[in-house]
Wavefront OBJ file of the C-alpha trace (Angstrom):
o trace
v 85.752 -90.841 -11.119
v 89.003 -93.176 -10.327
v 88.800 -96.598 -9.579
v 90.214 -96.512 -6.178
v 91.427 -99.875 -6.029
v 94.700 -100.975 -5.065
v 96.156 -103.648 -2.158
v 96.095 -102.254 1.524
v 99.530 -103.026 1.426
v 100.867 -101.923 -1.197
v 103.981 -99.393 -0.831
v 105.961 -97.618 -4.043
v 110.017 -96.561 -2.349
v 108.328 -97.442 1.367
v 105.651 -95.404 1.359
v 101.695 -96.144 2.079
v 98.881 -94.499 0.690
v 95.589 -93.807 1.942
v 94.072 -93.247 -1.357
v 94.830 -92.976 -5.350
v 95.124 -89.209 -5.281
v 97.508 -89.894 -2.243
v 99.401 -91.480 -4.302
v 99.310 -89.962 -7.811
v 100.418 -86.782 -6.365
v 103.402 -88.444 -4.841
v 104.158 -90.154 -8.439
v 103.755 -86.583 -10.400
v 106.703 -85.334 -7.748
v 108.774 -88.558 -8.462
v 108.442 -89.670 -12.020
v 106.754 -88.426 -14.866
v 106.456 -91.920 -16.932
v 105.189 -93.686 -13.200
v 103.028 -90.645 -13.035
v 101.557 -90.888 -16.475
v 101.088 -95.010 -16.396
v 99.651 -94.426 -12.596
v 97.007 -91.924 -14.145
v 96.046 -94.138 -16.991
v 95.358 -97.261 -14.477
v 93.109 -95.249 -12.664
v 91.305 -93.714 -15.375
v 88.023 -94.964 -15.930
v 89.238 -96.195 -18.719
v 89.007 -99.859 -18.856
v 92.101 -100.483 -20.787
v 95.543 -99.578 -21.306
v 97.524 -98.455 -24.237
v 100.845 -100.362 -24.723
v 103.880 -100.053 -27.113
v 105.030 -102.995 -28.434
v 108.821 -103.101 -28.799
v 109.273 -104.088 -32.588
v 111.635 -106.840 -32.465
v 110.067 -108.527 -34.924
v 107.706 -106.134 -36.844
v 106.920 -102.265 -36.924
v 106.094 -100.914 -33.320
v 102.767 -100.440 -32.519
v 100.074 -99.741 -30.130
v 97.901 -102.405 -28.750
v 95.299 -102.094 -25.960
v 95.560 -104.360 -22.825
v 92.268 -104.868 -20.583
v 92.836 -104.077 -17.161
v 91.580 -107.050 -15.634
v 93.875 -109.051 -17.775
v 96.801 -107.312 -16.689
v 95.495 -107.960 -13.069
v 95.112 -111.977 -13.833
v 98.549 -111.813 -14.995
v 99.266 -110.356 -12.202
v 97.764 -112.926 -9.504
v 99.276 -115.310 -12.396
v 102.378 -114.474 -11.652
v 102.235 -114.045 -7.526
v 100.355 -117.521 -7.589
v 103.294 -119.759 -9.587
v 106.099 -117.595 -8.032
v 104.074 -117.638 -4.313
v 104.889 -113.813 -3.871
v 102.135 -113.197 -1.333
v 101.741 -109.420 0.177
v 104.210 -107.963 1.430
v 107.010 -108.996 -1.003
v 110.231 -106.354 -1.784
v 109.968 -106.037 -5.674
v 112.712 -103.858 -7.658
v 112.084 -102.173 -10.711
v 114.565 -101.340 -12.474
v 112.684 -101.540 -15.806
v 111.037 -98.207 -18.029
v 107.755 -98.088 -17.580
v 107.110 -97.085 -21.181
v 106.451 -101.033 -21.986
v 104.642 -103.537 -20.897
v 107.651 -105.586 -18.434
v 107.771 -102.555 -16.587
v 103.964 -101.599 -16.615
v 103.320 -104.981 -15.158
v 105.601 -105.019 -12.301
v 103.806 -102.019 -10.721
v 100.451 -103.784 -11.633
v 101.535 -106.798 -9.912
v 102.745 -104.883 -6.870
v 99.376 -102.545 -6.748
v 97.568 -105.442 -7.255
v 99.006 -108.402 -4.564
v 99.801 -105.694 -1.879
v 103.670 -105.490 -2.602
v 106.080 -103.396 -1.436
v 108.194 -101.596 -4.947
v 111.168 -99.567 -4.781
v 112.218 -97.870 -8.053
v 115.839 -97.220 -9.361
v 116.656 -95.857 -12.736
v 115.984 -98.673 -16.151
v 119.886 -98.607 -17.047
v 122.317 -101.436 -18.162
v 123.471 -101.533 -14.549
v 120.397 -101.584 -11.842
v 122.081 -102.967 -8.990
v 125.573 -100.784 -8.834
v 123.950 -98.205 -6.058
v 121.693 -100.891 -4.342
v 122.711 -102.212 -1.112
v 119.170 -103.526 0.031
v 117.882 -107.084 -0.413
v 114.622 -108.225 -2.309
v 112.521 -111.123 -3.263
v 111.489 -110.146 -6.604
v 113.052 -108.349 -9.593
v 112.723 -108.574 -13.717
v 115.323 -107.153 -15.827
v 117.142 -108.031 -19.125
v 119.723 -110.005 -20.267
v 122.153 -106.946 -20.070
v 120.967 -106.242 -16.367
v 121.429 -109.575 -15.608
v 125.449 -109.822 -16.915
v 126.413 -106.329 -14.932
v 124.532 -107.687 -11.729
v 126.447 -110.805 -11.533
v 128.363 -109.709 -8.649
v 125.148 -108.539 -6.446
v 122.518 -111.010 -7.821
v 122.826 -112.343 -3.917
v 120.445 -109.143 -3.029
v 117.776 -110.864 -4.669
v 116.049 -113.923 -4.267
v 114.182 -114.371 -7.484
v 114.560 -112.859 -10.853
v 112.579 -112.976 -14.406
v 114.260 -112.465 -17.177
v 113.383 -111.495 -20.538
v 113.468 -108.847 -23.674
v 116.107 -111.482 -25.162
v 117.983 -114.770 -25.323
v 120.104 -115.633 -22.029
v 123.377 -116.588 -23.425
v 124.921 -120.078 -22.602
v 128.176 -118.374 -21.131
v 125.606 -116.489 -18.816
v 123.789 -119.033 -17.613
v 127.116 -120.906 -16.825
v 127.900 -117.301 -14.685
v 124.622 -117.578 -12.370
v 124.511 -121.103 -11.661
v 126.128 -120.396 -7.928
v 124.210 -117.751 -7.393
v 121.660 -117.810 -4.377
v 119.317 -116.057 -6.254
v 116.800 -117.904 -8.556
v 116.761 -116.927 -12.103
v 113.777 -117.529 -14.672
v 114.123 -116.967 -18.191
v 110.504 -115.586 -19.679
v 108.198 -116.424 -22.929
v 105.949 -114.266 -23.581
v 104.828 -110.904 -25.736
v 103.179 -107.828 -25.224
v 99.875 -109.555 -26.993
v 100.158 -111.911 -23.859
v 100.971 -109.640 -21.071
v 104.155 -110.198 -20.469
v 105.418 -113.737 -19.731
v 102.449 -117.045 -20.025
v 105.845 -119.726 -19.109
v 108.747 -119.241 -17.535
v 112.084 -121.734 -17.598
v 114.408 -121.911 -14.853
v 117.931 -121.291 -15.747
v 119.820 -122.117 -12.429
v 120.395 -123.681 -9.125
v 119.703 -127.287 -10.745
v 119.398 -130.488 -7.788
v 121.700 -133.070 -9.110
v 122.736 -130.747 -11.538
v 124.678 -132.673 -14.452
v 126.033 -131.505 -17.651
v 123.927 -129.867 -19.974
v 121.100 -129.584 -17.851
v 120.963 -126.095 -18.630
v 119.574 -126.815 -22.390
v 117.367 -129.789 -20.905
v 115.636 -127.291 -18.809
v 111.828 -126.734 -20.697
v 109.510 -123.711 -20.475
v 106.512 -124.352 -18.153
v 103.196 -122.639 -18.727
v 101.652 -120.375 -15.467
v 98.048 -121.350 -14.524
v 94.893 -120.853 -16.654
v 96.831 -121.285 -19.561
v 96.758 -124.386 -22.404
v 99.358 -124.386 -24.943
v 99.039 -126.988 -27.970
v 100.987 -127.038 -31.348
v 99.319 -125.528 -34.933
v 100.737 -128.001 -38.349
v 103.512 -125.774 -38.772
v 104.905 -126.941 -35.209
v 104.647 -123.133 -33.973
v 103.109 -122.422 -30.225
v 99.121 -121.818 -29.793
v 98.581 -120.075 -27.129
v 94.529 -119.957 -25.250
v 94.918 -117.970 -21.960
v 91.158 -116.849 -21.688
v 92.026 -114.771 -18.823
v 94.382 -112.336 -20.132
v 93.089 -112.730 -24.176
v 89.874 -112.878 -25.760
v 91.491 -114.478 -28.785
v 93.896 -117.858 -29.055
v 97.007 -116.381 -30.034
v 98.920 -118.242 -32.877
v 102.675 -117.714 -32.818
v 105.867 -117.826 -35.047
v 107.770 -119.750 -32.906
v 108.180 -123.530 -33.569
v 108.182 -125.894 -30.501
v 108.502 -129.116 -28.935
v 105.642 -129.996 -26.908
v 106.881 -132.203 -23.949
v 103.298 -132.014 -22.323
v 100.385 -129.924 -22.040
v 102.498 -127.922 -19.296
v 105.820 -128.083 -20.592
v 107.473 -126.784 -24.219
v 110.963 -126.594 -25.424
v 111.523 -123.658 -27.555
v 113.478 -124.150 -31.223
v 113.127 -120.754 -32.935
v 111.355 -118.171 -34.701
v 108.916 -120.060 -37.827
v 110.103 -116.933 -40.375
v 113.412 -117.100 -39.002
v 114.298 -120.698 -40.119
v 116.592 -120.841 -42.808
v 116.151 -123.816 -45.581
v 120.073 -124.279 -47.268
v 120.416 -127.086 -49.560
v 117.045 -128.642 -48.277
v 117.928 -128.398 -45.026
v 116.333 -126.276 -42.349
v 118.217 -125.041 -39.695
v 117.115 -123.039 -36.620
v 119.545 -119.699 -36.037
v 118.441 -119.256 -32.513
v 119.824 -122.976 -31.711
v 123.026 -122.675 -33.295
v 123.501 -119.107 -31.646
v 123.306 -120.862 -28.346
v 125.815 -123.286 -29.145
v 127.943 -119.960 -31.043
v 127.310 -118.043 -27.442
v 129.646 -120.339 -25.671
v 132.919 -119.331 -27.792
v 131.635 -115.666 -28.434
v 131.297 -112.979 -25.798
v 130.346 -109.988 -28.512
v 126.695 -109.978 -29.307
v 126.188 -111.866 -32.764
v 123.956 -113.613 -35.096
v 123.297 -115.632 -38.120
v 120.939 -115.502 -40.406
v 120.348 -116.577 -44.168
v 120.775 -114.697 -47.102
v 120.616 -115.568 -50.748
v 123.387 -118.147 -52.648
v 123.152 -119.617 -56.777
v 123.557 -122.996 -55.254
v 122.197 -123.299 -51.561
v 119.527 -121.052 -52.129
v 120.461 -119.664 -48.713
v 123.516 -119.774 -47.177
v 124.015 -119.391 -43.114
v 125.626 -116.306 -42.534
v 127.358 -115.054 -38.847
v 127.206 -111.540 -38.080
v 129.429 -110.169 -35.470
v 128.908 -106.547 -33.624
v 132.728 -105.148 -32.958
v 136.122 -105.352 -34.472
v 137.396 -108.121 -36.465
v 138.838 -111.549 -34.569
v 139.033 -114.942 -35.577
v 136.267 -117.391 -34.714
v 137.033 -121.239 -33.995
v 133.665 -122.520 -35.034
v 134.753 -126.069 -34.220
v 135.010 -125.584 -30.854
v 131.069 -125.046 -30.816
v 129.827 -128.356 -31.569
v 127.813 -127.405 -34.562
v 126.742 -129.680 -37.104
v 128.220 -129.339 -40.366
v 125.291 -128.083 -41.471
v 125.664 -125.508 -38.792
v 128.714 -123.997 -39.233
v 128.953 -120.368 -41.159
v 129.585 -120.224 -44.754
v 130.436 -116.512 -43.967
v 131.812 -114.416 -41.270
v 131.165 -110.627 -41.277
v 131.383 -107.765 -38.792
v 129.488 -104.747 -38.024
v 131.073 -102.057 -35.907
v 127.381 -101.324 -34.195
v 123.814 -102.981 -34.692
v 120.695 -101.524 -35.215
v 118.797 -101.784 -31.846
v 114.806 -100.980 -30.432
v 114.373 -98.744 -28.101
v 114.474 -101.241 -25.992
v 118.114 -102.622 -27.086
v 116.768 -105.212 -29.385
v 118.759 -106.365 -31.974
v 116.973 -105.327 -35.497
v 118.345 -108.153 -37.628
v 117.102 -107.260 -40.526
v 118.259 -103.457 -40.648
v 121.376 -104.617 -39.360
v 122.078 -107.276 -42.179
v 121.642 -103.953 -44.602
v 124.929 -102.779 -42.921
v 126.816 -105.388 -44.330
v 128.593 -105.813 -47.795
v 127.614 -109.331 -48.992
l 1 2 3 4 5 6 7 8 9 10 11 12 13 14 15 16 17 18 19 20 21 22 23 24 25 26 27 28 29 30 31 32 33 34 35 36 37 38 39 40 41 42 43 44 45 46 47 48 49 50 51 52 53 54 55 56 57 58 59 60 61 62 63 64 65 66 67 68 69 70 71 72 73 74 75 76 77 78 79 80 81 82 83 84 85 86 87 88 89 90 91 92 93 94 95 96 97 98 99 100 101 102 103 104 105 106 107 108 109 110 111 112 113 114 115 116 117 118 119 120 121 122 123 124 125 126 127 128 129 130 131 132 133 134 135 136 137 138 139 140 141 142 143 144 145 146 147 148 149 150 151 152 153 154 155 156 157 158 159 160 161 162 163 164 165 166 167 168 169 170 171 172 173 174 175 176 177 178 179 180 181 182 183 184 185 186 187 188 189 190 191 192 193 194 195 196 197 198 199 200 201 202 203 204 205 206 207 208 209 210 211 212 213 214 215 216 217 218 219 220 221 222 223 224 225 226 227 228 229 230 231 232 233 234 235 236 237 238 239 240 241 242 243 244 245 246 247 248 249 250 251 252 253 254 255 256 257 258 259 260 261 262 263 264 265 266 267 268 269 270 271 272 273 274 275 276 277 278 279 280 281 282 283 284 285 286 287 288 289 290 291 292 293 294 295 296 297 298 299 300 301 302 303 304 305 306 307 308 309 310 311 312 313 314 315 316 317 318 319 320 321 322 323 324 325 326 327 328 329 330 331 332 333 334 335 336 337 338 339 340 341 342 343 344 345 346 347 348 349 350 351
């Protein structure tokens, strides 16, 4: 027995279907991952099994109730108002969850999804214009050019360098970055990054994540995010990542809670100084801490690619800030889905 449920309107590269078998035999003849997810949602299965990427801990497998993937879905359409009928791309693998969810989203509100292959470059062979899109930071760079064909993107899977966001903010096209994990199905806030009113300078970093509906967010005694979104989790959800609460809708992100690095007593946040480090770098980077006899733990900067020099003054860091060290590594360690692996990466390098 399938659950035959999907929009009326709903189209995958133009084409309607009459029924699920309709259109699982068209996805077995087109892809092979679509296929296999497409099966799976239509399974009587009330779940769905999900790989989560391993950023930040050992991959694993997590199951994701269907209807919460569909309230993240109308979630999403509501705060976005992408009614029936939008043009989605996807241009993500369907293997995780970003990917998953942008053909639940389109089954579910009745959109219309075209499909073009998940590589570091989705928009070189596409001339047609759409409303929707998510993709990652990479994707984003490489489109810069033909972000016009698209009137609202979501970005996430990483950090959205400062040099970036000072790259889109002519663009027509609307660009959100994403917080969110697999846990959460997909994004629960979103921050716009460009196409400011009154724009002035800095407004960029001013900008604060805002929470999609059905969602409360409040702050645990380490300062890290709490999360209750009873309609896509049965649990509250207790992150690593210290905020800023501006209100019970808004949040300014600081960093990862086992990422912060205490040197000399003070504690310093390596996602915030690698935003202020992405304006005078272009090769990916980071910094991290790692053991010293009279800090405890120094701030270290590692740097992916061939040596050059790095004017750290020209960052407006604090002198806390600034790297006691600078190393290079010809290649990180990455996830499958291009994550940087700090930690295996830092066991590259010869302290």
């Amino acid at each position: 027995m399938k659950l035959a449920r999907f929009h009326k309107d709903f189209k995958l590269n133009g084409i309607s279907f009459s029924s699920v078998d309709g259109l699982l035999v068209y996805a077995r003849s087109y892809s092979e991952e679509i296929y296999s997810f497409l099966e799976n949602w239509f399974s009587e299965e009330d779940f769905v099994l999900v790989k989560t990427s391993g950023s930040t801990g050992t991959p694993k497998e997590i199951k994701l109730q269907k209807e919460y993937m569909k309230n993240a879905a109308f979630a999403t359409g509501k705060y976005f108002d992408l009614k029936e009928n939008t043009s989605a791309l996807l241009c993500l693998s369907v293997d995780f969850i970003a990917g998953k969810m942008m053909l639940v989203r389109a089954l579910t509100l009745g959109w219309s999804i075209e499909v073009v292959e998940a590589n570091s470059n989705p928009l070189k062979d596409v001339s047609k214009e759409y409303d929707f899109s998510a993709m990652v930071p990479l994707q984003l760079e490489n489109s810069i050019k033909s972000l016009h064909q698209i009137k609202k993107i979501i970005v996430g899977g990483g950090v959205v360098s400062a040099k970036l966001q000072e790259k889109i903010q002519n663009s027509s096209c609307t660009v959100f970055a994403t917080y969110g994990m697999t846990e959460t199905i997909t994004h629960i806030a979103v921050k716009k990054l460009n196409n400011f009113v009154n724009r002035i300078s800095n407004i960029v970093e001013k900008s604060f994540y805002e929470i999609l509906p059905n969602i409360e967010i409040y702050k645990d005694q380490r300062n890290c995010l709490v999360i209750h979104a009873p309609r896509v989790s049965d649990e509250f959800i207790f992150t690593n990542d210290i905020i800023h609460l501006i209100s019970d809708k808004q949040f300014e992100w600081l960093g990862r809670f086992d990422n912060v690095i205490n040197s000399g007593g003070v504690k310093l946040h390596p996602e915030k100084i690698e935003e202020k480090l992405s304006k005078i770098i272009s090769n990916r980077f980071f910094v991290a801490g790692i053991s010293d006899e009279k800090l405890g733990m120094k701030l270290v900067l590692i740097i992916e690619g061939r040596f050059q020099k790095i004017e750290t003054h020209n960052a407006n860091l604090s002198k806390f800030e600034i790297p006691k060290e600078i190393y290079f590594v010809d290649e990180f360690v990455e996830t499958v889905t291009k994550k940087i692996q700090r930690i295996k990466t830092l066991n590259l390098v010869n302290f």
